[in-house]
C-alpha positions in Angstrom: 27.8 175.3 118.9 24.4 177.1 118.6 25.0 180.4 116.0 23.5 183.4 117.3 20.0 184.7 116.0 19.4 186.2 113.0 16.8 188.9 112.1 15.2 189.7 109.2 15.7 193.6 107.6 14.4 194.8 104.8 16.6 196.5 102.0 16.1 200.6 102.0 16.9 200.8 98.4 15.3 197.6 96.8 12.9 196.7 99.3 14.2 192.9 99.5 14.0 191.3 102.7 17.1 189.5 104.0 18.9 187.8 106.8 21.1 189.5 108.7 23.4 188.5 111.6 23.5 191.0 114.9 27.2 191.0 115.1 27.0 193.5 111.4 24.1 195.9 113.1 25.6 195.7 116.9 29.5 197.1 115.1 27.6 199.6 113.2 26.1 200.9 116.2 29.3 201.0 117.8 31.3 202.8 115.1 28.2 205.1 114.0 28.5 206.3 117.7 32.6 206.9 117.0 33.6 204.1 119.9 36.6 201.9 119.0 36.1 198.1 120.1 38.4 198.9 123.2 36.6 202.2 124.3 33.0 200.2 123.8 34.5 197.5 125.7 35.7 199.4 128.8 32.3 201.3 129.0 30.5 197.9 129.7 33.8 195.8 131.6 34.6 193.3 129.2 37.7 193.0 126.5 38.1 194.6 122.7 37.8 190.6 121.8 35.2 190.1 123.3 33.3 192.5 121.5 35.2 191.5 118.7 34.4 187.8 118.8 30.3 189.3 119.5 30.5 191.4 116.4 31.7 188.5 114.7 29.2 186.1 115.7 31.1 184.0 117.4 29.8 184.9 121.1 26.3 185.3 121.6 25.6 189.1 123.0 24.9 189.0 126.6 21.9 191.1 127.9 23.4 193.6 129.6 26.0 194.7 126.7 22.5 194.5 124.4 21.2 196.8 126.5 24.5 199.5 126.3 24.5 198.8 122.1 21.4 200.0 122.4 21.8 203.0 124.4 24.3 203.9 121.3 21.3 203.7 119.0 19.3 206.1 121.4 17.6 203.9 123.2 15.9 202.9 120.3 14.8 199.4 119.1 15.6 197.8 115.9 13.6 197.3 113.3 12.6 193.9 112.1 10.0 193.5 108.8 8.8 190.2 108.1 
């Protein structure tokens, strides 16, 4: 099974650059925004394990639920230094 992306961030307080799975940013959207897995997954139709098993890396993140992590963060995109 193919594992999902990783990105590259860069550390605020020593500067180091390091990989970092989606599933770790994606739940800290979710609980900076004060959603449990079950209230985040009824806004965008699918099951608390499925978000689970996203935040987890074990499902890929479709498009669409991208799109409403997202939205949590303001609309804004992430950051990734190289």
């Amino acid at each position: 099974m193919k594992q999902p992306a990783r990105i590259t961030v860069r550390c605020p307080t020593c500067g180091h650059h390091m990989k970092v799975w989606n599933g770790a940013l994606l739940r800290e959207l979710r609980q900076t925004a004060r959603l449990t897995q079950r209230a985040f997954g009824e806004l965008v139709g699918v099951s608390s394990p499925y978000i689970s098993d996203i935040e987890r890396n074990r499902r890929s993140c479709p498009h669409g639920i991208l799109e409403a992590y997202r939205e949590l963060a303001g609309g804004r995109k992430s950051s990734t230094n190289s």
